[in-house]
C-alpha positions as YAML, in Angstrom:
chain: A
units: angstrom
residues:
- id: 1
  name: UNK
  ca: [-29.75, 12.71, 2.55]
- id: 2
  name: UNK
  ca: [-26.95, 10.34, 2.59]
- id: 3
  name: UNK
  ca: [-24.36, 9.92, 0.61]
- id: 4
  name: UNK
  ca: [-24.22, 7.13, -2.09]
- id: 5
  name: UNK
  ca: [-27.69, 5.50, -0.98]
- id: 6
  name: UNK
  ca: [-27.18, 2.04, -3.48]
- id: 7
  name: UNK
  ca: [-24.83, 0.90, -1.07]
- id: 8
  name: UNK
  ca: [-25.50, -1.50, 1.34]
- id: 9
  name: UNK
  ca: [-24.09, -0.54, 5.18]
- id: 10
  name: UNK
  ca: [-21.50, -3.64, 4.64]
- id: 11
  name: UNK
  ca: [-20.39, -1.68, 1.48]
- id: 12
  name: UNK
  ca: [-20.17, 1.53, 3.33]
- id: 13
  name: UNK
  ca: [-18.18, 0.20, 6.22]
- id: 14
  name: UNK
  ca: [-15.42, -1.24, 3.47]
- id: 15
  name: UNK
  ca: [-15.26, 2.24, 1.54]
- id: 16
  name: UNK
  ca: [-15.15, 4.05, 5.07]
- id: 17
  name: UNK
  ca: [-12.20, 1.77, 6.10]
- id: 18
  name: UNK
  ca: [-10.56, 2.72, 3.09]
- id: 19
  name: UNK
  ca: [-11.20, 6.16, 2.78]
- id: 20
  name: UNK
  ca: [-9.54, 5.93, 6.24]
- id: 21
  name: UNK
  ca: [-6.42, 4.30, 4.94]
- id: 22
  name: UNK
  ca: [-5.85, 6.92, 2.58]
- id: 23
  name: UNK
  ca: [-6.83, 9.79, 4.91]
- id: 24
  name: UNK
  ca: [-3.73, 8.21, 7.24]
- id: 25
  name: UNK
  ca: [-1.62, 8.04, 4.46]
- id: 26
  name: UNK
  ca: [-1.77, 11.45, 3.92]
- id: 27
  name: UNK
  ca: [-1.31, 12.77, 7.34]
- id: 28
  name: UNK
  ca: [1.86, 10.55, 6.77]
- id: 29
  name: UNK
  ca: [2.96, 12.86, 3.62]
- id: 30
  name: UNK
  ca: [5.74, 14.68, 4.76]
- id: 31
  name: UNK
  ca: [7.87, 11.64, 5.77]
- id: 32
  name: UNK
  ca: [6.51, 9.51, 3.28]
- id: 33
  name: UNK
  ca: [6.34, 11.58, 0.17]
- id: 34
  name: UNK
  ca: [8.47, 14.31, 0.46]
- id: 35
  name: UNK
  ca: [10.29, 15.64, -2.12]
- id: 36
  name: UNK
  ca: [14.01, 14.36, -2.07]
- id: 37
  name: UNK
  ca: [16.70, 16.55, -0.30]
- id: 38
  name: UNK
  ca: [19.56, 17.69, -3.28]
- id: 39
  name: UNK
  ca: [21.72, 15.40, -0.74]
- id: 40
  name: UNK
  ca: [19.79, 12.74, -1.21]
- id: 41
  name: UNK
  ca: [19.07, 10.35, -3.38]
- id: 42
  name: UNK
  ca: [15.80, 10.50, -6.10]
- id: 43
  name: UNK
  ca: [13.32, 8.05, -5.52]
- id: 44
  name: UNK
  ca: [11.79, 7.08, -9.27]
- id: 45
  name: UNK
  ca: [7.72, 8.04, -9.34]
- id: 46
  name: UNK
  ca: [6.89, 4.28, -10.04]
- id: 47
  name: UNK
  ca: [9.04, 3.33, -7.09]
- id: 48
  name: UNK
  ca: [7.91, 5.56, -4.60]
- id: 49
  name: UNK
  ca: [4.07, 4.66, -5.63]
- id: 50
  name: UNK
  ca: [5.19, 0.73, -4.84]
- id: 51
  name: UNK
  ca: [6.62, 1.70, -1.52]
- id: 52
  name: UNK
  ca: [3.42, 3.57, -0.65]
- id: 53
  name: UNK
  ca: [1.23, 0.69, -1.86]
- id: 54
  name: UNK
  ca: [3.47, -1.81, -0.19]
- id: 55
  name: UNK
  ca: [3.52, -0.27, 2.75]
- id: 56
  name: UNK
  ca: [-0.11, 0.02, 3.07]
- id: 57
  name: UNK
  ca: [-0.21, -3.84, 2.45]
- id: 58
  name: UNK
  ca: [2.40, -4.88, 4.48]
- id: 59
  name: UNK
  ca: [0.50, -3.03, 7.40]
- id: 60
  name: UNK
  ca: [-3.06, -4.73, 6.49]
- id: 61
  name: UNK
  ca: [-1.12, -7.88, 6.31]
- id: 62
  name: UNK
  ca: [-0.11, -7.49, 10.20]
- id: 63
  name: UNK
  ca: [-3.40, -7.39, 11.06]
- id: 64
  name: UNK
  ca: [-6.47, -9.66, 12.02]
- id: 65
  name: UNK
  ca: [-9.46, -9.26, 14.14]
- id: 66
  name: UNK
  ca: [-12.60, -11.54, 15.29]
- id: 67
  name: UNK
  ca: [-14.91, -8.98, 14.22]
- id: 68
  name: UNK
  ca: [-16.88, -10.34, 10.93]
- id: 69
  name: UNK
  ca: [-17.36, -6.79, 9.35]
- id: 70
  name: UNK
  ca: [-13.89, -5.36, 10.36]
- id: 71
  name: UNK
  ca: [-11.94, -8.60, 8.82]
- id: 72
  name: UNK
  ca: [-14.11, -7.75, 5.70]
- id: 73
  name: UNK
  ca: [-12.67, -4.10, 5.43]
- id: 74
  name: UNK
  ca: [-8.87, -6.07, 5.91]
- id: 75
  name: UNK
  ca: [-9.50, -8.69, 3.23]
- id: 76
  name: UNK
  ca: [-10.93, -5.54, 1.00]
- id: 77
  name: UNK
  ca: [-7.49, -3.45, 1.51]
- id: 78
  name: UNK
  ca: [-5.48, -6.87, 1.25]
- id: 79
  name: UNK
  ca: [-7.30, -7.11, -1.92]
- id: 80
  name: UNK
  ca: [-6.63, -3.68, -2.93]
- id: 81
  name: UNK
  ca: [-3.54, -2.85, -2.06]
- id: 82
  name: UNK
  ca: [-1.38, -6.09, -2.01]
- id: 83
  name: UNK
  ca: [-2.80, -7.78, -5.33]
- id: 84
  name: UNK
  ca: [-0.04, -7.49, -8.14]
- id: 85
  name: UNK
  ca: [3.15, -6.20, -5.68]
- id: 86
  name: UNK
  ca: [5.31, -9.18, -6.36]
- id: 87
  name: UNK
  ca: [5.34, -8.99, -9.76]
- id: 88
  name: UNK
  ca: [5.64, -4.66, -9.70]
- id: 89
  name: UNK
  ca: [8.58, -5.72, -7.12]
- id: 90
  name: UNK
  ca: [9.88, -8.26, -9.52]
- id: 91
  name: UNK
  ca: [9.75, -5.38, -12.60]
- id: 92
  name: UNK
  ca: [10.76, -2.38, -10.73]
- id: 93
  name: UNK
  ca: [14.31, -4.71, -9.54]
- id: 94
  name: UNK
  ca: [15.22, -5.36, -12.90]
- id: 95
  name: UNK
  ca: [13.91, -2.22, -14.20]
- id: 96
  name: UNK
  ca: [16.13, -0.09, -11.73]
- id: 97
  name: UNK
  ca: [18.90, -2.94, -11.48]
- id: 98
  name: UNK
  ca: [21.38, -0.43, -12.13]
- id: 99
  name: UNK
  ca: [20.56, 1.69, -9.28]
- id: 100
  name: UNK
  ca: [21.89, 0.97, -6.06]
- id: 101
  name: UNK
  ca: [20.03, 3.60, -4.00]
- id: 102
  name: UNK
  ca: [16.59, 2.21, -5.59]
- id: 103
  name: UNK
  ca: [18.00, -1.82, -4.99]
- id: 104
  name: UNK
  ca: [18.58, -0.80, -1.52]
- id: 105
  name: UNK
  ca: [15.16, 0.78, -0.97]
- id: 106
  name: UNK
  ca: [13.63, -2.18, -2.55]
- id: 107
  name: UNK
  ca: [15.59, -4.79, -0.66]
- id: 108
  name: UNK
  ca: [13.78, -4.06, 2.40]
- id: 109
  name: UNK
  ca: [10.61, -5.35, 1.07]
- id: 110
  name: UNK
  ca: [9.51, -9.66, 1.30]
- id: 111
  name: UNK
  ca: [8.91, -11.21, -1.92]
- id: 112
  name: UNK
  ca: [6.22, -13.53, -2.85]
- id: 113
  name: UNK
  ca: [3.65, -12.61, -0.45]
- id: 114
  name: UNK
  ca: [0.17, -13.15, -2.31]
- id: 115
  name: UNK
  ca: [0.79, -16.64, -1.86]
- id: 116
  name: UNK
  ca: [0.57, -16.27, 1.67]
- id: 117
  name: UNK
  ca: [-2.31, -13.43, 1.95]
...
């Protein structure tokens, strides 16, 4: 029996991609989403679930391929995971404007890039 049979295989392929994306995100967990060291600065919730959303976008927007289906399963994650980051960047700078440690985290991130998806 398979799984979710109203998809169609195009469908499938996109929610496999992502379901991918996710899967690596985790295996990334310890560096990524570790709980701060008492010697080192707190990373805000809302901040650290930009920088794991942006960084998921920034690394779909890096990358292209000739292959119809497989530059569907980009523009789906491009979709996903990049639509609404410059404004979240925009609100979590003044939000946190105050806090160097979260400025300088936030700094390393390019503003204005769903104009250029």
């Amino acid at each position: 029996m398979t799984a979710f049979p109203e998809m169609t295989n195009r469908k499938r392929e996109i929610a496999k991609g992502l379901v991918l994306l996710v899967l690596a995100g985790l295996s990334c967990g310890p560096a990524l989403g570790a709980a701060p060291s008492s010697t080192g600065p707190s990373v805000p919730d809302d901040v650290r679930a930009f920088i794991d959303r942006r960084d998921g976008c920034d690394h779909f927007r890096g990358e292209d391929s000739p292959d119809a289906e497989r530059r569907a399963q980009i523009d789906a994650a491009l979709r996903e995971l990049c639509t609404g980051t410059d404004a979240e960047l925009t609100r979590l700078k003044r939000a946190y404007a105050s806090n160097p440690d979260v400025q300088s985290l936030l700094d390393d991130y390019e503003i204005n890039i769903e104009t250029g998806n």
